[in-house]
N, C-alpha and C positions, 0 to 999 in steps of 0.2 A: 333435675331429673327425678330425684326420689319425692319432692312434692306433686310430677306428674303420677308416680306410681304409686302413691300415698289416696291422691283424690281419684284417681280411678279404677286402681287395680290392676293388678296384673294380666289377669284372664279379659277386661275389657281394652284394654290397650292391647293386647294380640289379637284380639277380633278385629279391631279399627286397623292393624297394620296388616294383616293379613289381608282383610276387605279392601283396602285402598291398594295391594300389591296387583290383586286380579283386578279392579275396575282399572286400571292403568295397563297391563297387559291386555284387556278386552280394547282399550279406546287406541292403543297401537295398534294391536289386530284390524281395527273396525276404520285406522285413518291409512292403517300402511298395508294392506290384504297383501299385497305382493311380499316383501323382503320380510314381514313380519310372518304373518300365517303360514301363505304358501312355504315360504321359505325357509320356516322356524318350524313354527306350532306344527306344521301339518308333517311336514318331510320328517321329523326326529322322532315327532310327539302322537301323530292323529293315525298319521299314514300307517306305521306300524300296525297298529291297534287294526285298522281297517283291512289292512292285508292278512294278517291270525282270523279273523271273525269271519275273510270270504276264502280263508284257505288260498291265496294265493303265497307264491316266494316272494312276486316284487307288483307295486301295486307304481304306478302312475299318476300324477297329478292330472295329465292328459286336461288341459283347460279346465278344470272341478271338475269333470265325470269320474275320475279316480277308477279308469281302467288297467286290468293288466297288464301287466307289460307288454311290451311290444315293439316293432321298428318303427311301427306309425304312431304309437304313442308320444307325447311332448312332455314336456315340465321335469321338472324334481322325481324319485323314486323313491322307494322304502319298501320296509323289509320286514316281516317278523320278528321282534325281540329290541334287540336294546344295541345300543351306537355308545360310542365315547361320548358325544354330543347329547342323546337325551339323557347319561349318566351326569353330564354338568347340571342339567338340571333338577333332577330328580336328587340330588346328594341334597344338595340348597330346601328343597320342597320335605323334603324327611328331618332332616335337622328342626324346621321351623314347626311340623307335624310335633316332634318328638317334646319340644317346649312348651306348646300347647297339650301336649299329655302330661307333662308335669304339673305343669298346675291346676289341671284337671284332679289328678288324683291329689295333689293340696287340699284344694275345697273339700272333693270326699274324704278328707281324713283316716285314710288306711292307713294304717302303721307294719301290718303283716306283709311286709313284700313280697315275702320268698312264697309264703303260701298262695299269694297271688300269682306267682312266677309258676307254678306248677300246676294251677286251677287255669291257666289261660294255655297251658300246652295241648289241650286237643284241639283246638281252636286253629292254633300250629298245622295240625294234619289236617282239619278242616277246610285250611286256605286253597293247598296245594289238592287235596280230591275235589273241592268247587272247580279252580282252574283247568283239572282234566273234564270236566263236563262240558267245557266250550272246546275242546278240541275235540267230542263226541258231537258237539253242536256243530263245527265246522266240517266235520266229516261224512254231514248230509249234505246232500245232492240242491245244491240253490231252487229256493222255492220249498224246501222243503225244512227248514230249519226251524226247530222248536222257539228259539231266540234268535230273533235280529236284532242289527243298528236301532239305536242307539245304545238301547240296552244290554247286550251280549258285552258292553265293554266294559262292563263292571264286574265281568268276569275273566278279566285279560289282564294280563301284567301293563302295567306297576294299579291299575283301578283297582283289581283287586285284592290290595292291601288294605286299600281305603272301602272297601266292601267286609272284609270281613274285621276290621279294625270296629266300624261303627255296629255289626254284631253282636263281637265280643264287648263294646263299651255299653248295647240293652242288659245284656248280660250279666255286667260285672257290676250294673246298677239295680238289677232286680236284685242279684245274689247279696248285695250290701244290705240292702231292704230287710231281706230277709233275715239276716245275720243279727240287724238289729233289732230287731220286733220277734227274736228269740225263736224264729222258726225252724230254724237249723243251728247246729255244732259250731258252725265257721262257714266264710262267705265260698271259700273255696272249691267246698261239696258242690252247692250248685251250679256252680261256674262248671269247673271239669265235668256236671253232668248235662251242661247245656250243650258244651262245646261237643260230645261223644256223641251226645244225638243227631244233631247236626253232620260228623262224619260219619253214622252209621246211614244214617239217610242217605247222604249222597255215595256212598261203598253202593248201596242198594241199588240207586240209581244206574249207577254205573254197570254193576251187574247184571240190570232188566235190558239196558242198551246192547250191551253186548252177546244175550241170548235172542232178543228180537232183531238186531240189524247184522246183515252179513258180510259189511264192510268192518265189523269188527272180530275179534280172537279169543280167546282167553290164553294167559301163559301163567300161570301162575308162579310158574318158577322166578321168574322175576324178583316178583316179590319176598322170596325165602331167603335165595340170593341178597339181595341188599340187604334185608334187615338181620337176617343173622351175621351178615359180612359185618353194617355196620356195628353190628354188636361186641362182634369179635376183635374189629378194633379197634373203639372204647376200651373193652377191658383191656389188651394188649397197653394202648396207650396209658390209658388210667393208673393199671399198677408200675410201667415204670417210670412214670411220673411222683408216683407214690413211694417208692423204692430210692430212685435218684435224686430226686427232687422235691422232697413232702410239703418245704413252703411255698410252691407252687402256686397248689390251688387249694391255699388254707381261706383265702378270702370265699373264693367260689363254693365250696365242699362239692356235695351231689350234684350243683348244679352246672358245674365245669365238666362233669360226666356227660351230661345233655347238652350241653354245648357241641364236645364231641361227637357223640353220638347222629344231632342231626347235621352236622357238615359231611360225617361220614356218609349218610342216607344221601347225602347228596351226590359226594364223591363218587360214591359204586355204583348210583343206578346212572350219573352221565357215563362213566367208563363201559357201563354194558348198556347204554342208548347208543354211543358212537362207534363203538369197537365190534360190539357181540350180538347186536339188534337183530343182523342177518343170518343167525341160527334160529332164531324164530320167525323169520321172513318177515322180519320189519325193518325201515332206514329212517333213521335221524339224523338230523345236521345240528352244529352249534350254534345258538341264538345268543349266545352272551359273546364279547369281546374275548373275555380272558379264555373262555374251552376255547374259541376256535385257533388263539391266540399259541395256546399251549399245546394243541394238538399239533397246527402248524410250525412248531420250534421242533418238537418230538419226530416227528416225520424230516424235517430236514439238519436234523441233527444225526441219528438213528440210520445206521444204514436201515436198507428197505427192506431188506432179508429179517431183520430182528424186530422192524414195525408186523410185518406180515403175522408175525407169530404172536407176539406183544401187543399189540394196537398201539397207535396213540396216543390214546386219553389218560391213561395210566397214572401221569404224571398228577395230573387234574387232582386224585384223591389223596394226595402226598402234601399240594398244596391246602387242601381242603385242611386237613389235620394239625398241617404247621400252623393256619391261620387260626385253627381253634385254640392249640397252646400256647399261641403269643395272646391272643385274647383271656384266657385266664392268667397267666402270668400277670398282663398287665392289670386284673380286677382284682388288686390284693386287698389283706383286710383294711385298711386305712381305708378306702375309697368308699367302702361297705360303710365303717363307722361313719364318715363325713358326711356322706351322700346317700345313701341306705336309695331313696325312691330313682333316684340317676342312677345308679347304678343296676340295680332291677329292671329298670326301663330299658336301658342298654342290651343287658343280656337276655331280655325278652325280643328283644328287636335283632340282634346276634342268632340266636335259635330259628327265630320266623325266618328269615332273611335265607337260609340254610337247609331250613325244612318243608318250607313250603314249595320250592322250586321241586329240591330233590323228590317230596312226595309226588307231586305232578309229574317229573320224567318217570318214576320207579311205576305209579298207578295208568299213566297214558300207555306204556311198555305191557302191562300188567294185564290191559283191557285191549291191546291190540289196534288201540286207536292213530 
């Protein structure tokens, strides 16, 4: 095996395995259309995607028309968001993404991780304000949508990861460019000032949608709400982490703060998407498994008297919090020393994973979308 990865590489043996994964998925698709496609790709994977982009709750295989739901409708359904089932796949497809970033950043030769770890967080908030733009797209009236099919899906979950992933990788190759050819301080300036502009643009965008269209709001409390919430506890968390526990997050330092921090942004703005929405006359439902998951335990846990007053989701940002300090817990310094680029990668992908949702429920809430 290390004579195959001797004569061809690492980064070319993941191209030939990855390429040979999808042409063998494509030729099952293309010999098995029923139990394969319709029944796989489309119902877990496509269907989704297509039901977000036409604003429908449940879309229909309906013989390929992929009409709404219905009594007359036939086939398979789907839903908005994410299933236990397209999480089986999508875990497997991120992991293999995440190796092929490793050896990406190999070849470029970074050594500055952590500086890259912080030049790629607006990128972060990027992801999650792009994604609220197709829910401003899906909140036109059909026929009138700025973005359609096929396109509109590169701005829908989980595509767009891989939308702003390949961004931030023009990005993170101009700013190396640069870095080297002495144009700037550190590759990181550029990056953080790509990634800002990028979210101030699309902040803008969003702002022009919601003074010209009247299916939209502005609340801006929302966003005060969350982010100083999140902030508060960070800090809260942070110092008694620091207090009880200082070897913690001695591997992480600052960056186990922003760990926290965007799980928190995630935490609070689902808890006032599902709980609190309806004080600004908006309703949202749970699109991931575990909110509707934990909502639904909390409600039939809870008498109903104490959900009434409390909401449901509450629990949501308790989880959110514990997952961030099991996550630096377990990225102590050792892992740092050994693995320096796997480990950055990790907590770059721990942050994105956290913040870009969150940004998206906090900014859709935000713009009344």
């Amino acid at each position: 095996m290390e004579a195959y990865v001797d004569r061809y590489g690492p980064g070319r043996l993941w191209v030939i395995g990855v390429g040979a994964a999808v042409l063998l998925i494509a030729l099952a698709a293309a010999v098995f259309p029923g139990p394969v496609y319709r029944d796989i790709i489309w119902q877990y994977y496509w269907g989704p995607v297509v039901a977000d982009a036409q604003n429908y709750a449940c879309i229909a295989w309906d013989g390929g028309a992929q009409n709404a739901c219905s009594a007359d409708t036939t086939g398979p359904e789907a839903s908005p968001g994410y299933t236990w089932q397209s999480y089986a796949g999508y875990i497997p497809i991120l992991i293999v993404m995440l190796l092929g970033i490793l050896i990406l950043l190999e070849r470029l030769a970074i050594d500055r991780y952590r500086a890259m770890f912080y030049g790629l967080f607006p990128f972060m908030l990027a992801g999650g304000a792009l994604r609220t733009v197709e829910d401003a797209n899906a909140s036109l009236p059909q026929g009138e949508l700025l973005i359609d099919l096929p396109w509109v899906a590169l701005l829908i979950s989980p595509f767009i990861y891989g939308t702003v992933f390949l961004i931030a990788l023009l990005a993170l190759l101009v700013s190396v460019w640069l870095d080297r050819n002495d144009s700037v301080s550190g590759f990181e300036y550029p990056l953080a000032g790509i990634g800002s502009v990028i979210l101030l643009a699309t902040l803008a965008f969003l702002g022009y949608f919601t003074v010209t269209q009247d299916q939209a709001s502005f609340h801006p409390a929302v966003s005060i709400i969350t982010l100083v919430g999140a902030t508060i506890v960070t800090a809260l968390t942070y110092v008694a982490i620091t207090k009880l526990a200082p070897d913690l997050h001695r591997g992480t330092g600052l960056m186990g703060a922003v760990v926290i921090w965007a799980h928190s942004v995630d935490g609070i703005a689902n808890v006032l998407g599902l709980d609190w929405a309806g004080l600004f006359g908006l309703s949202y439902e749970p699109k991931h498994p575990i909110n509707e998951f934990i909502v639904n335990a909390t409600g039939s846990i809870l008498p109903s008297s104490v959900v009434d007053v409390t909401g449901a989701a509450w629990p949501f940002l308790l989880v959110k919090v514990a997952a961030a300090v099991f996550i630096i817990w377990v990225f102590d310094e050792t892992i740092f020393e050994e693995s320096p680029r796997y480990a950055i990668l990790l907590m770059i992908t721990v942050v994105a994973v956290g913040l870009g949702p969150g940004t998206r429920d906090m900014l859709r809430a935000t713009f009344g979308i």
